[in-house]
N, C-alpha and C positions, 0 to 999 in steps of 0.2 A: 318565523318558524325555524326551528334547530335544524341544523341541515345534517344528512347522514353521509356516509362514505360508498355507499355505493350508489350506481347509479344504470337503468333499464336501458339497454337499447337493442334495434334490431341488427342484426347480419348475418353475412350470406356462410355458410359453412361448405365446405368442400372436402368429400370423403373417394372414395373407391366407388361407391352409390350414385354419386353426380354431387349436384350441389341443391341448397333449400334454405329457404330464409327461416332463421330461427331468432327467438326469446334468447338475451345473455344477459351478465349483470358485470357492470365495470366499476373498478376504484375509481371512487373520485381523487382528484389530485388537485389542490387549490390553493394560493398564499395564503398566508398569518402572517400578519404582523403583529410586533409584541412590543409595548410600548411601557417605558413605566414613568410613573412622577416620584418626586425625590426630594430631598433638602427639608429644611426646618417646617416649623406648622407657618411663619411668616414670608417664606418663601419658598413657593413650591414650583420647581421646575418640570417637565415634561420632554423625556430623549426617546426616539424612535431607536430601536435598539438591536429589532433582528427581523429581519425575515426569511420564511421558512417555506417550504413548498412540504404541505403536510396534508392526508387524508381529516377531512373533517369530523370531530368527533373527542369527546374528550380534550378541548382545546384550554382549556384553565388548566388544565393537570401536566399538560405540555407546556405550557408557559412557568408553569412554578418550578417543573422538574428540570427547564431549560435554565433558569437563574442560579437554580443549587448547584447542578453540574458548571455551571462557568463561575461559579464563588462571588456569584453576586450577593445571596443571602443565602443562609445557613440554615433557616430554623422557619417554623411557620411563624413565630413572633413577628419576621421579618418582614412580613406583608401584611397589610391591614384590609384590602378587600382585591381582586382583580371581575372582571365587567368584559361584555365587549364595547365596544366603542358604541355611544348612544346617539351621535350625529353623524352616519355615516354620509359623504357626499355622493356617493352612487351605489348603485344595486350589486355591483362587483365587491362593495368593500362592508355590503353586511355578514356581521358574523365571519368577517377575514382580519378585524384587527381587533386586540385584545391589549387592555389598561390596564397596568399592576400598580396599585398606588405601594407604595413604600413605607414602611415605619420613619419616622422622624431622626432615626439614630444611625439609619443605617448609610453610609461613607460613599458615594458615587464620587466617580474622578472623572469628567466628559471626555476626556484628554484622552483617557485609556479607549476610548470610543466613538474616534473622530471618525473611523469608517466601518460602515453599520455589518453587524457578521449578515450573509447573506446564503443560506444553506439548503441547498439542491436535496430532492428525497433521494439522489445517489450519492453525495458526500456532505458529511458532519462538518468537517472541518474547513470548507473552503472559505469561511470568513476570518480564520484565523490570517496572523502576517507569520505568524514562524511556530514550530514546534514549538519553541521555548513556550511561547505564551499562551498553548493547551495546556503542558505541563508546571504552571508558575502555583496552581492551588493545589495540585494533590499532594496528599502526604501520606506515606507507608500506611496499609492498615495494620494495626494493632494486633501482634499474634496471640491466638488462642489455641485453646485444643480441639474446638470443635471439627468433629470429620462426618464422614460419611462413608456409607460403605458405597463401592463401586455396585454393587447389582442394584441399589436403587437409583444409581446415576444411567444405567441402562434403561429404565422404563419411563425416563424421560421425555423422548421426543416421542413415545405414540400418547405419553397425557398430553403433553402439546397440541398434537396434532387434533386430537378428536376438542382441544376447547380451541382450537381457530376458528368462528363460527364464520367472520368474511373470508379468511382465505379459504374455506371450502367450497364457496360460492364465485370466487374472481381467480383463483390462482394468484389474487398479485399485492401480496401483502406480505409485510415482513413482522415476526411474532417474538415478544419476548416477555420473560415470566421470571418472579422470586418462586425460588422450592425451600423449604425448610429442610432440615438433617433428616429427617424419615422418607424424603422423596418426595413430600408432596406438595404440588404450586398450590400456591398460595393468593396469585396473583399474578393477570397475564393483561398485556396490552398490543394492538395491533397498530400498523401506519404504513403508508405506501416506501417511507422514509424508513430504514431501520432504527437510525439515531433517533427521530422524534419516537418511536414506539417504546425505547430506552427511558423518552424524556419523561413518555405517558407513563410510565410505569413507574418513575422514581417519583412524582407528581404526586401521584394515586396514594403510593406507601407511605408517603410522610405526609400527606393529608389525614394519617389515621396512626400514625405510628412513628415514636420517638428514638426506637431500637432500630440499628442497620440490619437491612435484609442477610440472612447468609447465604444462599446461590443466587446465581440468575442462570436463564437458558436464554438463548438466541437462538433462531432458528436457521440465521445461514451463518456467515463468514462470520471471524473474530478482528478488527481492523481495531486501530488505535483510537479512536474517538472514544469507541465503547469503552473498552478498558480504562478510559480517562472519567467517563461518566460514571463508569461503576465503581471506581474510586473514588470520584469525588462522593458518592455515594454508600461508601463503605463497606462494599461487600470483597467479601474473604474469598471466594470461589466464582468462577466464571466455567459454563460450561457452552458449546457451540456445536451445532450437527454439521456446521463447516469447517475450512481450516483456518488456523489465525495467521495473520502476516507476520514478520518479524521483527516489527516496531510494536506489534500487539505486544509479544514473548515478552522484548526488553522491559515496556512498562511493567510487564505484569509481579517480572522479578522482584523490578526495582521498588514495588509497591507492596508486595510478600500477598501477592492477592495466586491462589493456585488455579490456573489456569488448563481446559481440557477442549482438546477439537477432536472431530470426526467423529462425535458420541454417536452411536449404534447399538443397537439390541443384542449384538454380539460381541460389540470391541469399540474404545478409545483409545483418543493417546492425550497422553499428560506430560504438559511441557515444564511446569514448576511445582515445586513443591509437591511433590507424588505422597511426601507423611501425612497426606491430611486424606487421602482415599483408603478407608479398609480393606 
């Protein structure tokens, strides 16, 4: 049975009124493992790769969006089926590890991945060994002209808001979405994790589409991992209802990707590249 992300339980609530046992509904928070096989059709090896503490749901689309953001593959050519694991050895690890088999061409070095990334739903990057090797695949995105005008970068977060449909229900999820130049998403993905909700969403888009997104929204802070996923993913524009850090900024320069926090229905602020807001 597919498992969902939230989950029913009772507790005790306490107000000004006294207290009462009430109905609530909680994120789930579970591992994934992401495993892929690799090497020629005569020898097919099999590497444990990452583990992730991710809300269940959309879990292939997290696993493909987690490989293109770490420059493992590029392209959908690049994987020929992903599965969850078909002989699980206990009830804890159904539907918690997931198989990407590999195209035959595509380059694994084990070497590069003697210690497995291992990624808390509160930071991206702690399987990393040093910045350097978050930032060793991105490359500047490609400047164009496209812009936007700033008053449809304002009615951003209440479309946001109103397509959360678990975070209206738990409070405790983190939301992110492609919008196109007229303002409007296109595509939104949730996770208890902000980074995997990032993964799900770059997953989902190039399951269907060969063109780079051009914005994305987050729903809270801008921290560097992001900026690193959504260049390895190509997008032009980042916008956040939080602030960003200042290793977010430096990538974002360095990547010509234009960068916006504190979005609100009355005011942002724009840290790069301000020519590309109307």
């Amino acid at each position: 049975m597919h498992k969902i992300g939230v989950s029913a339980i009772k507790l005790h609530k306490f107000s000004n009124h006294g207290q009462a046992l009430v109905d609530d509904l909680l994120v789930v928070e579970e591992p994934l493992e992401i495993r892929i096989r690799y090497g020629t059709s005569n020898e097919r090896k099999e590497l444990s790769l990452a583990i992730t503490m991710r809300t269940p749901d959309n879990d292939f689309e997290l696993a493909k969006g987690f490989l293109m953001t770490e420059g493992i593959v590029s392209s959908n050519e690049d994987i020929i089926s992903i599965q969850y694991c078909v002989n699980p050895k206990s009830k804890e690890e159904v539907e918690n590890i997931v198989k990407i088999e590999l195209a035959t061409n595509v380059i694994i070095n084990p070497a590069h991945f003697q210690r497995n990334f291992y990624i808390s739903s509160s930071c991206g990057i702690c399987g990393k060994s040093s910045i350097e090797a978050a930032m060793i695949h991105c490359k500047p995105i490609e400047l164009n002209s496209s812009k936007i005008e700033s008053k449809l970068l304002k009615l951003l977060p209440e479309q946001l808001r109103n397509l959360q449909i678990h975070f209206k229900h738990t409070g405790g999820l983190h939301a992110c979405a492609f919008f196109d130049t007229n303002g409007q998403i296109e595509l939104i993905r949730e996770d208890v994790g902000r980074h995997n909700a990032l993964d799900k969403l770059i997953g989902a888009h190039y399951s269907i589409n060969k063109h780079a997104p051009f914005g994305l929204l987050l729903s809270g802070r801008i921290s560097f991992e992001l900026v690193q996923k959504a260049s390895m993913a190509g997008v032009s524009l980042i916008t956040a209802i939080g602030a960003p850090s200042s290793l977010a900024i430096e990538m974002a320069q360095n990547n010509n990707i234009c960068l916006v926090g504190f979005l609100k229905a009355e005011q942002f602020n724009c840290y790069t590249f301000p020519e590309r807001i109307a």
